[in-house]
N, C-alpha and C positions, 0 to 999 in steps of 0.2 A: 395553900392556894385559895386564892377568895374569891367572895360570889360577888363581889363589889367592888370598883363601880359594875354593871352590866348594862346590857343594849340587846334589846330579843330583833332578830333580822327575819321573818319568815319561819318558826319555827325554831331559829336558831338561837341558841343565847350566848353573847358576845362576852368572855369573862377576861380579867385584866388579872395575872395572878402577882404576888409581890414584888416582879422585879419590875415593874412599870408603875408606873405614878397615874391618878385619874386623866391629866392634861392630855398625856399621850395617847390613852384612849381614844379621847375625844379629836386629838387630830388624826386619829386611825380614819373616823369615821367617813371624811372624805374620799381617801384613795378606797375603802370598801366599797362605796356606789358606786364610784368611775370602774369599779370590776363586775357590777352588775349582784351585788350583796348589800342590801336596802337596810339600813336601821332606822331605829324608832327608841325614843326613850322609853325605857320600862321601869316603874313603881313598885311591880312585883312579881317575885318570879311565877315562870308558867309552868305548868304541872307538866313530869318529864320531858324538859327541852333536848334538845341535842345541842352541845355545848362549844364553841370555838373558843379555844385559850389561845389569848395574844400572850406573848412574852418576848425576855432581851433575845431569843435564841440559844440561849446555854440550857442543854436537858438536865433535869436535876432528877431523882429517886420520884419527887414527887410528881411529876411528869409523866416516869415510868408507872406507877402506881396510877394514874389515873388512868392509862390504857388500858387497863387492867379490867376495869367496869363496863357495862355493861348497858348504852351503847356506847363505846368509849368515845372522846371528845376529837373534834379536831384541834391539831397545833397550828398556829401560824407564827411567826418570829417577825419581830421589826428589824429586819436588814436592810430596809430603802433608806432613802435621805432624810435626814432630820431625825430617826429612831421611829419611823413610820413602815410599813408592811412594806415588801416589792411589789411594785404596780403589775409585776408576770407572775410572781406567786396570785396576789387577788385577783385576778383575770383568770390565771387556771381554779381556784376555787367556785368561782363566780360560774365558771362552765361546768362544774363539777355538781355545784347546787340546782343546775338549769336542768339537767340531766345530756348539755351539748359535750361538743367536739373538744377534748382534751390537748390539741393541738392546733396550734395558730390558727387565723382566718387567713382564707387568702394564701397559706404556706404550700409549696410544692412539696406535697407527701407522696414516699412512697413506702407500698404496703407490700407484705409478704403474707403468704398465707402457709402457716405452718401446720403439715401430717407427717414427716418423716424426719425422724434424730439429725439425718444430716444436713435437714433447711435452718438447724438452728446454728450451724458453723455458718452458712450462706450468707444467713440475713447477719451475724454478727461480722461478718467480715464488708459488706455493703453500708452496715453504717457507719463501719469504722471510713471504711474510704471515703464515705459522703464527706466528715468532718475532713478530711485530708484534702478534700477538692474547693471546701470552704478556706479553707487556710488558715486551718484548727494545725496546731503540733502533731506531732508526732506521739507524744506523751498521751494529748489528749483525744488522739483516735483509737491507741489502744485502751482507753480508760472506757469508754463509748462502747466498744467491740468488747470488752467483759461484761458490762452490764447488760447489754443488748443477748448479749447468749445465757445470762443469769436468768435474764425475766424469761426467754423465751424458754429455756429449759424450765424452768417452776411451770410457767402455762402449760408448754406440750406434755411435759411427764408426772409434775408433782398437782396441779389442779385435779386430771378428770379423776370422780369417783364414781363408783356403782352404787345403786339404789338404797343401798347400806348403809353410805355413807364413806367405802373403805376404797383405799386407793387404787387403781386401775394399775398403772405403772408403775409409780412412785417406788415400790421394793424388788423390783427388777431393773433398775435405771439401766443396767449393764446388759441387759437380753433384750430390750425391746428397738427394733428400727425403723416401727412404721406405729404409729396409733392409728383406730378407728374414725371412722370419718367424720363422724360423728364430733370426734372427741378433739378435733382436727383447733387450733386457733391462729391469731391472727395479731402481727405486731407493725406498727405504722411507725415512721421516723422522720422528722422534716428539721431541717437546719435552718433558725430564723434571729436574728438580729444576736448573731454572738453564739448560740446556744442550741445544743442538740435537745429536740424534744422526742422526746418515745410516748409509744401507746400502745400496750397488751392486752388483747379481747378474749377470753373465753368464758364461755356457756355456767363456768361452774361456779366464780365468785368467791375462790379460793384464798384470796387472801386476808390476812390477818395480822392484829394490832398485835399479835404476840410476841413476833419477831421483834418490832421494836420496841417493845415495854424491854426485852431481854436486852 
């Protein structure tokens, strides 16, 4: 993976790694500001950037290997037209770098507020019907309704930790029916131009590049 060509965006350094050519890059560059992710040529690199690897979309080892570090990078893939990013991936990053709303402007959300084991059957069955009332499949309402009760279980059970560090739930998954109120989180869902988008909030920032390096 190489450090060349690059483009630093606000802290960020924009790296092209072998399976794209410099040209591509550089037509990246437009659809990243129309997402609200600002480049600037750069001469040399900046002392610990936090790094965005564009690539074709194929994960390779070294990919994996770079999650690994320490802060690891983000991925973006060119799956848009021409071998350019998707204008909804750069938008959700562009929100992501704002510190905004990970979910459309303007979209009709609705949220769930998740304390007890069985709101995460709930809200997975509600998003799965949302896609069914959009005139999503069949296939693809239940694909929606496993992920939706994936993330929501990780949040309510596998996130909260105690002051230690060490998990609250997470080694009782099978005994617990209510978490503390505390430890309570929160999943949004809104169906907008083709595409279920979700949003997981809990207090703990539990998630990690590990999973997918694996």
């Amino acid at each position: 993976m190489s450090t060349a060509p690059h483009l630093e965006a606000g802290g960020l350094l924009l790296i092209a790694d072998e399976s794209l050519s410099p040209a591509q890059v550089e037509q990246a560059a437009p659809v990243l500001a129309q997402g609200g992710v600002s480049l600037h040529q750069g001469s040399e690199l900046p002392p610990g950037p936090r790094r965005l690897v564009l690539f074709d979309g194929r994960l390779s080892p070294a990919h994996a290997e770079a999650l690994r570090r320490e802060p690891p990078p983000l991925l973006l893939a060119t799956r848009g037209p021409d071998g350019r990013p998707a204008a909804w991936e750069v938008r959700l990053l562009g929100s992501l770098l704002r510190g905004g709303a990970l979910l459309p402007e303007g979209a009709d959300v609705t949220r769930h507020r998740l304390q007890r084991v069985v709101d995460i059957g709930v809200t997975a069955e509600a998003a799965s019907a949302a896609v069914s009332r959009a005139g999503g499949s069949r296939v693809a309402a239940g694909l929606v309704g496993d992920v939706v009760h994936e993330l929501a279980a990780n949040a309510l059970l596998d996130a909260p930790v105690d002051s230690r560090g060490e998990p609250r739930y997470a080694h009782r998954r099978t005994e617990v029916r209510e978490v503390a109120e505390e430890d309570a989180c929160e999943l949004s869902f809104a169906v907008e131009d083709g595409r279920m988008w979700l949003e997981g909030v809990d207090r703990f920032g539990g998630l990690r590049p590990g999973p997918f390096a694996r």
